[in-house]
Every structure is written in structure tokens, then in C-alpha cells.
C-alpha positions in Angstrom: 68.1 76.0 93.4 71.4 76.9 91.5 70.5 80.1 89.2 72.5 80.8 86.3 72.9 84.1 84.6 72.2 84.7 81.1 73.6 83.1 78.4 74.7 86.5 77.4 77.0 87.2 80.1 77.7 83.5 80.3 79.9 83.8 76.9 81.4 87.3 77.9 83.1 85.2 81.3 86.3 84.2 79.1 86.7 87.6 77.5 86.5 89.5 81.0 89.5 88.3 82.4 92.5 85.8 82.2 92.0 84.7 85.4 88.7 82.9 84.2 90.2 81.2 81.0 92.0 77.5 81.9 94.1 79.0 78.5 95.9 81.1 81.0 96.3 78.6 83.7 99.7 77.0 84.8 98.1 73.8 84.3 95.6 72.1 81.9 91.8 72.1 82.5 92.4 68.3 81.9 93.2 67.7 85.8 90.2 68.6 87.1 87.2 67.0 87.7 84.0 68.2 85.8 82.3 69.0 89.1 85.4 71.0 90.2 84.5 75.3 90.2 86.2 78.1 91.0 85.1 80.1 93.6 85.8 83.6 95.9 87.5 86.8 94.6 88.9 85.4 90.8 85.5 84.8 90.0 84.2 88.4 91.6 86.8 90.3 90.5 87.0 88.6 86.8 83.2 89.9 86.9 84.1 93.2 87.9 86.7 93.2 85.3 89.4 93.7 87.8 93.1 92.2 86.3 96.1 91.2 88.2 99.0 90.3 87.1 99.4 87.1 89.5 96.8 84.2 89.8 95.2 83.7 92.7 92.7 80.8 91.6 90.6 78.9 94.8 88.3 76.0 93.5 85.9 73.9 95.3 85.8 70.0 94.4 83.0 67.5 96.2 86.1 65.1 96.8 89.2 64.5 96.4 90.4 68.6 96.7 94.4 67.3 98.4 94.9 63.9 96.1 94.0 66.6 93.4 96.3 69.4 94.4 98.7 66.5 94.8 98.7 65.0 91.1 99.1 68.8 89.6 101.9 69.5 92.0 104.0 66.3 91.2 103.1 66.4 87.3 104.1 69.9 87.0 106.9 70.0 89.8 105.6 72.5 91.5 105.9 73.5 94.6 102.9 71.3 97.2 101.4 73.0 100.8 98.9 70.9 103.0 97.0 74.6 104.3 94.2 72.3 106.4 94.2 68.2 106.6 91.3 68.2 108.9 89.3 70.7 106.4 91.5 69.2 103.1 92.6 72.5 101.9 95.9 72.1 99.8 97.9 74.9 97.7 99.8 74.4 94.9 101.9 77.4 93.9 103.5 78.2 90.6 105.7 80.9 89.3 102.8 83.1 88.3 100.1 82.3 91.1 98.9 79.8 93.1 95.8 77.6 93.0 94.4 76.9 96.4 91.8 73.0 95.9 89.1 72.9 99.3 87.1 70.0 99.8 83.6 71.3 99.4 81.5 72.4 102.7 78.2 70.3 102.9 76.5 68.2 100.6 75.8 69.8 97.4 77.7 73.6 95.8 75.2 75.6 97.1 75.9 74.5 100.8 79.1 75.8 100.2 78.9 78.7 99.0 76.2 79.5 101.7 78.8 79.1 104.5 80.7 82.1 103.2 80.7 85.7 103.9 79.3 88.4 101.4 77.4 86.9 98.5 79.6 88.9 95.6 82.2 86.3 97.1 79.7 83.1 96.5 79.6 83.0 93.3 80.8 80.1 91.2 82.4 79.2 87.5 82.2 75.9 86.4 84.9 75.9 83.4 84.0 72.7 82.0 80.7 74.5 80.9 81.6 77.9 80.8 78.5 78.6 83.8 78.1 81.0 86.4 76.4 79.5 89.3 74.8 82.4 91.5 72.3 80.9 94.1 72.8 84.0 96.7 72.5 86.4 93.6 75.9 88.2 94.5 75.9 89.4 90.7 73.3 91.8 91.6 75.2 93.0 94.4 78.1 93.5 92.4 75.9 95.8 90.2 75.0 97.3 93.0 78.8 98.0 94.2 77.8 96.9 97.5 78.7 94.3 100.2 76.2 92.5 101.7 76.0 89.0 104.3 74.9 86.0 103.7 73.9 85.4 106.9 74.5 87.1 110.6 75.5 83.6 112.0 78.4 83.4 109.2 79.5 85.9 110.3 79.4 85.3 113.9 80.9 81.8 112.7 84.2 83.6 112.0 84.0 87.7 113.5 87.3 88.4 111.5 84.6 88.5 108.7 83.2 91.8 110.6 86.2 93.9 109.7 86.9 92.0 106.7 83.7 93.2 105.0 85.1 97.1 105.4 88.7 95.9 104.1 87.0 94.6 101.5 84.9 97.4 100.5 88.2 100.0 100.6 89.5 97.3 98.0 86.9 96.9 95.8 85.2 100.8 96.3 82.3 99.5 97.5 79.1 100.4 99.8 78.5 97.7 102.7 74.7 97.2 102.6 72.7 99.6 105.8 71.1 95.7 107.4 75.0 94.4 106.9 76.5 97.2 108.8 74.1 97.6 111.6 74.5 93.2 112.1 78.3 94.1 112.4 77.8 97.1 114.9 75.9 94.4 117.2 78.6 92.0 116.4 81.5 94.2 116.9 82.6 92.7 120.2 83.7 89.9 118.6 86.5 90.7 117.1 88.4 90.8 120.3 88.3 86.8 120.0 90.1 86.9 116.6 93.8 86.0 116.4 95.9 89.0 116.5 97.9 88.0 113.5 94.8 87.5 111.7 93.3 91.5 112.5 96.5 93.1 111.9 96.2 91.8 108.5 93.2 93.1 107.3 94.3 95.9 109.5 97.3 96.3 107.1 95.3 96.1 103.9 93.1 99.2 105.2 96.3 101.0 106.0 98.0 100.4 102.6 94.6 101.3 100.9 94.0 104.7 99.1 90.3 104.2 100.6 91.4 103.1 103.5 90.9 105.8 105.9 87.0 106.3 105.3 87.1 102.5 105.9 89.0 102.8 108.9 87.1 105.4 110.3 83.4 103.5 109.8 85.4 100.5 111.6 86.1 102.6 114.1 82.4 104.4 114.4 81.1 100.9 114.4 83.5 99.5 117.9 86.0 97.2 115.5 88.8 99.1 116.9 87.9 99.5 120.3 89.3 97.1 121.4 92.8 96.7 119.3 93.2 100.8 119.2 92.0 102.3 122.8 93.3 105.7 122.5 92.6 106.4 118.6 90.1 109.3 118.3 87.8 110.9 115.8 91.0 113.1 115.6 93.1 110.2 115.6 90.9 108.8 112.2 90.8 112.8 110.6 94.8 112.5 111.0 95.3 109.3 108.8 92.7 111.0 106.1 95.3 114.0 106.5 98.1 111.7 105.9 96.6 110.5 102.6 96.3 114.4 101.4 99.9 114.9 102.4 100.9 112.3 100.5 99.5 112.8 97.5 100.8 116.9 97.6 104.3 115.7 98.1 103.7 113.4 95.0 103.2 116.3 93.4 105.7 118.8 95.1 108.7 116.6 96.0 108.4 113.2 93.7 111.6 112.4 94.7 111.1 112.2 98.5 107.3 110.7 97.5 109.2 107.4 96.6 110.3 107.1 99.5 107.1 107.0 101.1 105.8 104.3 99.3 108.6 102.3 98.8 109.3 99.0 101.0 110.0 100.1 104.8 113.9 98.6 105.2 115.8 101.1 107.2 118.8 101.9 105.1 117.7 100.3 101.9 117.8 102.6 98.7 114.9 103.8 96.6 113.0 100.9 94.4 113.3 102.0 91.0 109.9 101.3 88.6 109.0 102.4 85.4 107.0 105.9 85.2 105.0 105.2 82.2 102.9 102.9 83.8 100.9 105.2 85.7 96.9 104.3 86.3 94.5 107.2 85.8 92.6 108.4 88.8 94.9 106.7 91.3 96.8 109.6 93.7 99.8 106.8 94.0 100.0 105.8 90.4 103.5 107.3 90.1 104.4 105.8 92.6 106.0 101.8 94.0 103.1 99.1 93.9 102.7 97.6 97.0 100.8 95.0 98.9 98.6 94.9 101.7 101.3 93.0 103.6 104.3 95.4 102.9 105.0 98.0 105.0 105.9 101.0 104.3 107.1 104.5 105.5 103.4 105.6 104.3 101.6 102.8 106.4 103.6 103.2 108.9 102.6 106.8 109.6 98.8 106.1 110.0 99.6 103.2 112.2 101.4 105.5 114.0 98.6 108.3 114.3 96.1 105.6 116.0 98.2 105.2 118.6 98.6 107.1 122.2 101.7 109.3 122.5 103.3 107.4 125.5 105.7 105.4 124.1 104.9 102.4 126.4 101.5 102.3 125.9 102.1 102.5 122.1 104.5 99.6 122.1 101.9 97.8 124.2 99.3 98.0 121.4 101.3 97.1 118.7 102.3 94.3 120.8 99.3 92.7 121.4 98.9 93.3 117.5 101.9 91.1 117.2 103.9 93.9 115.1 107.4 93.1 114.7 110.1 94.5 117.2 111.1 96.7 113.4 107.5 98.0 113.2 107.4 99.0 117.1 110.9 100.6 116.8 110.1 102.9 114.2 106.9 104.0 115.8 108.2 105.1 119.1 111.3 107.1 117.5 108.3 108.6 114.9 106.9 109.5 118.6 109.1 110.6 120.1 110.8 112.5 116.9 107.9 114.4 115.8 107.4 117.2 118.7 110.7 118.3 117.3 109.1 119.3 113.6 105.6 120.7 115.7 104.7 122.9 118.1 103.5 121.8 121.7 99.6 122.7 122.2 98.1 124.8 124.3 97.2 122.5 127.1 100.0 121.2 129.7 97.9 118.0 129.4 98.7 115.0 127.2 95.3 113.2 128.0 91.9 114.8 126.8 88.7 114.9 128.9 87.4 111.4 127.9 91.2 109.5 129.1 92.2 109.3 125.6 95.8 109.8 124.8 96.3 113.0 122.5 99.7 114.0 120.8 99.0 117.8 121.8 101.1 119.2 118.7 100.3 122.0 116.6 101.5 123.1 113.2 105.3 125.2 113.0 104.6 128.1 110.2 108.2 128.0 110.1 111.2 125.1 111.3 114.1 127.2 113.1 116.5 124.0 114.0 120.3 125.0 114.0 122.9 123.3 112.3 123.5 121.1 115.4 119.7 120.5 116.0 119.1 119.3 112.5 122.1 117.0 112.6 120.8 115.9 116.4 117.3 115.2 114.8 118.4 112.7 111.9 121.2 111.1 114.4 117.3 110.1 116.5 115.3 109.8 113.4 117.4 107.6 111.0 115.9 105.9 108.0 112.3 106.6 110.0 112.3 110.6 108.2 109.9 109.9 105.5 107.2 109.1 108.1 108.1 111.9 110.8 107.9 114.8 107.8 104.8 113.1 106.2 103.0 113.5 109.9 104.1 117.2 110.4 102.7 118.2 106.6 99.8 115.9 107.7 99.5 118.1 111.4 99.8 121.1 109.2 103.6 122.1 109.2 104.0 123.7 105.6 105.7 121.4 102.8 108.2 124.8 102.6 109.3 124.6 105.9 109.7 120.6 105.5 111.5 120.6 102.6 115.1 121.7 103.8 115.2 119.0 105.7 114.0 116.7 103.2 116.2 118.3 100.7 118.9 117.1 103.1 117.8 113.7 103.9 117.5 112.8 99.5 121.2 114.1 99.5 123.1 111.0 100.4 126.7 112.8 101.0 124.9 115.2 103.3 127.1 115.9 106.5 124.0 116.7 108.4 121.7 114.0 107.3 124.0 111.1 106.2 127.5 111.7 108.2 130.3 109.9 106.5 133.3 109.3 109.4 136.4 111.8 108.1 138.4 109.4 110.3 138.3 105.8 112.1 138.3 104.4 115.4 141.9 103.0 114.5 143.4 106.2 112.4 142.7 107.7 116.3 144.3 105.6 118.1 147.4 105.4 115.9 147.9 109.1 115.4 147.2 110.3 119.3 148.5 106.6 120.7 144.9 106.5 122.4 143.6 102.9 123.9 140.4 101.6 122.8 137.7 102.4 125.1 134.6 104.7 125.2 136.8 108.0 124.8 137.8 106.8 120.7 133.5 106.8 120.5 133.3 110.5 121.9 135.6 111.4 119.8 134.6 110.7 116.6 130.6 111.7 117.5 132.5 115.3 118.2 133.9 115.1 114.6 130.7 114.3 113.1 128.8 117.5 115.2 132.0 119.7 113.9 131.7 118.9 110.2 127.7 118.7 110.0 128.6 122.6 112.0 131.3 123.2 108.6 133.9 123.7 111.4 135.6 121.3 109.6 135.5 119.8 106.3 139.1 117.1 105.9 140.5 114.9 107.9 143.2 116.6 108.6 141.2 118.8 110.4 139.5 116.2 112.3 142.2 114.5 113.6 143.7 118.1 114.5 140.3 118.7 116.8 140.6 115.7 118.4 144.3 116.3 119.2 142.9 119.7 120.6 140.5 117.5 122.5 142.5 115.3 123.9 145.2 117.7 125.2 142.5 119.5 126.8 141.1 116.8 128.5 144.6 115.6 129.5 145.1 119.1 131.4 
């Protein structure tokens, strides 16, 4: 049954990629059993001549997959993780990678590797003899550039597989075969059984993807989101498209603020700083901070946003039940409720289109017209959540022109209007005007901060003279 490619090809395997090569392994070949292979995505992507930095190495042994894992661990002190007794998966994980050892499925390779999902991800690489063992003839369909199933009861077995598949394809720019994608439209009701932790992570991957949002939107067309996303829209899918665009034009009109976009989601942390030069061609983020499908980040964070309903509560709801952290779900609802501020309300007094779905009902601003108080009001709400909000108004429509003032404000960090620095304490208050602690030392100094982000005044001296003012005119 087993059906080997070429002999041809078979020689090239090394040469592709690292990852294939036990030259480049944290551990010597020696350790593992002659019937041992390595399976999954190092084998497809080392085919499809796709490189990564970190290993990521699964293999398949007909016994003794933990004992194995084991003896590497303790011989090369690295670190040891029991992932499944019952199943015998164990992980060993080294400075550069990890190497994940599973007790083989059934009784021979082949029954293994029929259990999985698509067949570019069933293919196998003995090293010990240097052969690719292709029974489901996933090297065809990785010619192809297309995804197709083993089976429909594998993936019925495990319905996370159902969304995986268009994860997958964002990842890899693939198609997902027409029989493939009409057995997961039928199947699509599944997915509500899946653990929530377990959807919001493919979920992620699609939202940190630059071909994400076609992916997204044929997950939604197909029902995978019905259930996790109720009020997104074909509006909804068109905005995170429109995110992608804005992104990329600010790459190219405001680099600066662009890093911010991409960089790691930690309110109040500074830009990550990453060498220029290493720039991949064709890639609209290639400028930009490399990150995973697990990192969130001011970017991701937007297009989560935009498939969600405008009410706050039933927005936290969702992302609830998606088991986002309380981080995620408070940057979302002040994006929500921060972003009518840099729009314009629609024309209809409604919030809720004809069908019940929830609709933002914003429209594009030609022009921002925010005083000096207004602007300092809107970062006081907004925060380290900015990035986001101004990447949803370009997205909506708002010129990058009438944006940029405020972004120009938010990449200055000594900006009174953006980033207030206190002119005085709580305690230089209270020993100048012989004022108790208490609420009325908090109202003060938010009164300072409005005066200088105003330029009323610009030293301390001057502060403490407007609270004095203050004070004696409360006092009368």
C-alpha cells in the first residue's frame, strides 16, 4: 500500500529544508528507532520549501513514543512534558524547537496517517532511509496548492478540523478542494461542540493572517461562525478586509505609528525594535514585527473587534464565551465605545438592521474637528487602545489626513494632550494649600492636566497657582 515518490525527489528531501535533516536536529538520529517517521506540517512544509527558524518536529513510533521522548529528554537535559498518557503523546522541548513522539494510531503507518485530516498533512519521512511515504498521495495535492479530506468521518471525528482546514489554507495560500468544502458546509454545525479555547485559536491564526480575511469570510459564508460570531455581517467580513488595506497604507504613510500596530498588544509597553533589512518580498507586513498566531496585537485586535455587535454587553458576552482574557474584552469595549468619536453617526436612528443583526451605524468624517479638550478627553478613554481605534476609522473611511494629528500626537511621548505628565503631586497639593487627602486632591490635579493639555498653563508654578484659585473659589 505505502507509495513512495521518486527517487528523484527522494534525494532532494535533505536539501529542501533543515527541518528534514537529523544534521540539524537537537538530538542524534541515533535515538530513534528505525521504524520511527516524521509526520504532519515539517514534512509538508519541508516539501513546500517553507523554512522556519524554530523546529517544530512530530514523529510517529509503533511503540515506545513516551519511554522514547523520555531517554532524549534525560540524556540531553532537556526540558520533558507528558501531552496524553492515555494516547502516549510526550514533548520534549529544546532551545530551538520542540519534538513532539505519538504512539502510532492502528496497526501499521498507513492506519495512522489515515486518521488525520487533509492528506498534504499525511505524509511521512522515514530518515533512516531518506523515504517519503505517501499512501493518500498528499504530494499531489500539494502541487495542486489545495486542501483536501481524507475522509468526511475524520472530520466529523474532531469538527475543529472544519475550520482548521480554512486556517490552514490562509497559512499555506492554498485552495480547499470544491467536495472538501461542500462536506464542511454540511458539517458546519459542529463546531459549536468544540472547546472554546480550542476555536479561538485557530480563530487567532486567521486574524493574525495577511489572508486571513478571505478565509474568514468563506468560514463565515459556510456557517463556522454562526454560532461563535451572531451579529458579524457580510459588512462585518468587508470591514476586516478594509482593515488589512488600512494597514498596509499606514505602512506606507505613517511607518512609525504602523509599528505599533503590529507590535505585541501590552498596554503601555514601548515599540519592539527589529531590524529593517530583513524585509520579505511580496509580504504587505514585511517591515513590520513578526508575530505569531497566538500574539495579539493592536492589528488583531481591530478585526476581532469589527465581528462583534456594537452593544458593549453583547460584545463582552461573545468574547466570553470565546474565553478571551478580561485584557482582550477591555480593549474591545473602549475600541467600541471610542470609535463613534473619530466617525460620523449614520443615517438611521437604528443600531439594529432589518435581519436583528447588530450594526455600528458609523460613517466616514472628511474631516476630525475635536478641540483641545476633546482630543485630550478622547486619549484619557482611549489609552494605549489608539492604534486600533484610528486603524478602524481609516478602515470605515476617515482619511489617513484627518487621522494623523492625532496620531502625530499619540507617537509624541511628552505630549500634554496624548501622554499628560502630572506638573504637580497629590502630596506637593496638600503641603502648599494644607489640603486633606480625599477625593478633592484627585479633582484637582485632573483640572491641571485639562489646563495644560488647553496651554493655559505650561509650569508648576502655574498649576499650583490654579488650584489655589480653585480652592479659594470653592471655599467661598
Amino acid at each position: 500500500m505505502n507509495q513512495r515518490l521518486d527517487l528523484e525527489y527522494q534525494l532532494r528531501v535533505p536539501a529542501v529544508s533543515s527541518a528534514l535533516s537529523p544534521k540539524t536536529w537537537p538530538f542524534s538520529l541515533e535515538w530513534l528507532p528505525h521504524s520511527a517517521c516524521l509526520v504532519g506540517g515539517t514534512v509538508r512544509d519541508a516539501l513546500l520549501e517553507r523554512e522556519s527558524e524554530y523546529l517544530d518536529l512530530d514523529f510517529v513510533l509503533p511503540i515506545g513514543a513516551v519511554e522514547t521522548a523520555r531517554a532524549i529528554a534525560r540524556h540531553y537535559k532537556a526540558g520533558f512534558v507528558l501531552l496524553d498518557a492515555e494516547r502516549q503523546i510526550a514533548r520534549v522541548v529544546f532551545e530551538q524547537g520542540t519534538a513532539d513522539f505519538a504512539q502510532q494510531v492502528g496497526p501499521t503507518l498507513e492506519a495512522d496517517l489515515e486518521r488525520r485530516d487533509f492528506t498534504v498533512n499525511a505524509i511521512a519521512y522515514n530518515p533512516h532511509t531518506d523515504q517519503l511515504l505517501d499512501p493518500l498521495q498528499g504530494y499531489a495535492d500539494l502541487q495542486k496548492h489545495q486542501l483536501r479530506m481524507i475522509s468526511p468521518e475524520n472530520l466529523r471525528d474532531d469538527p475543529l478540523r472544519l475550520l482548521r482546514a480554512y486556517r490552514q489554507a490562509a497559512q499555506l495560500g492554498f485552495t480547499v478542494e470544491a467536495e472538501t468544502r461542500m462536506v464542511i458546509r454540511d458539517l458546519a454545525t459542529l463546531l459549536q461542540r468544540i472547546a472554546a479555547e480550542r476555536v479561538q485559536s485557530e480563530l487567532n491564526y486567521l486574524l493574525s493572517s495577511t489572508r486571513g480575511a478571505t478565509w474568514l469570510t468563506m468560514a463565515w459564508q459556510d456557517a463556522l461562525l454562526a454560532d461563535w460570531f451572531p451579529a458579524a455581517t457580510a459588512q462585518s467580513l468587508a470591514l476586516v478586509g478594509a482593515i488589512d488595506q488600512a494597514a498596509a497604507l499606514l505602512q506606507e504613510t505613517l511607518p512609525d505609528f504602523a509599528w505599533e500596530l503590529f507590535s505585541r498588544m501590552r498596554p503601555g509597553a514601548k515599540k519592539q525594535q527589529a531590524s529593517k533589512g530583513e524585509a520579505g518580498s511580496g509580504d504587505s507586513t514585511a517591515l513590520l514585527p513578526a508575530v505569531s498566531g497566538s500574539t495579539r496585537t493592536w492589528l488583531t485586535t481591530a478585526k476581532l473587534t469589527s465581528l462583534l455587535p456594537a452593544n458593549l454587553a453583547q460584545a463582552e458576552a461573545q468574547l466570553r464565551r470565546l474565553k478571551y482574557s478580561r485584557t482582550d474584552m477591555q480593549a474591545v469595549c473602549t475600541i467600541l465605545k471610542c470609535l463613534p468619536l473619530l466617525c460620523a453617526p449614520g443615517q438611521s436612528e437604528s443600531n439594529q438592521t432589518e435581519d436583528g443583526k447588530a450594526d455600528w451605524n458609523l460613517q466616514p468624517l472628511a474631516q476630525l474637528d475635536l478641540s483641545l479638550r476633546e482630543q485630550y478627553e478622547f486619549f484619557q478613554l482611549a489609552g494605549a487602545t489608539f492604534p486600533a481605534i484610528a486603524l478602524l476609522a481609516i478602515a470605515i473611511g476617515t482619511p489617513v489626513a484627518a487621522i494623523t494629528p492625532l496620531v502625530n500626537r499619540f507617537l509624541t511621548p511628552g505630549d500634554p494632550v496624548a501622554h499628560p505628565m502630572p506638573l504637580l503631586s497629590g502630596q506637593d497639593l496638600m503641603t502648599a494649600l494644607n489640603l486633606p487627602a480625599g477625593p478633592r486632591i484627585g479633582k484637582l490635579l485632573a483640572a491641571i492636566q485639562l489646563a495644560r493639555a488647553e496651554a493655559k498653563i505650561t509650569t508648576s508654578i502655574e498649576a499650583l497657582q490654579l488650584a489655589e484659585t480653585l480652592v479659594n473659589h470653592c471655599d467661598r
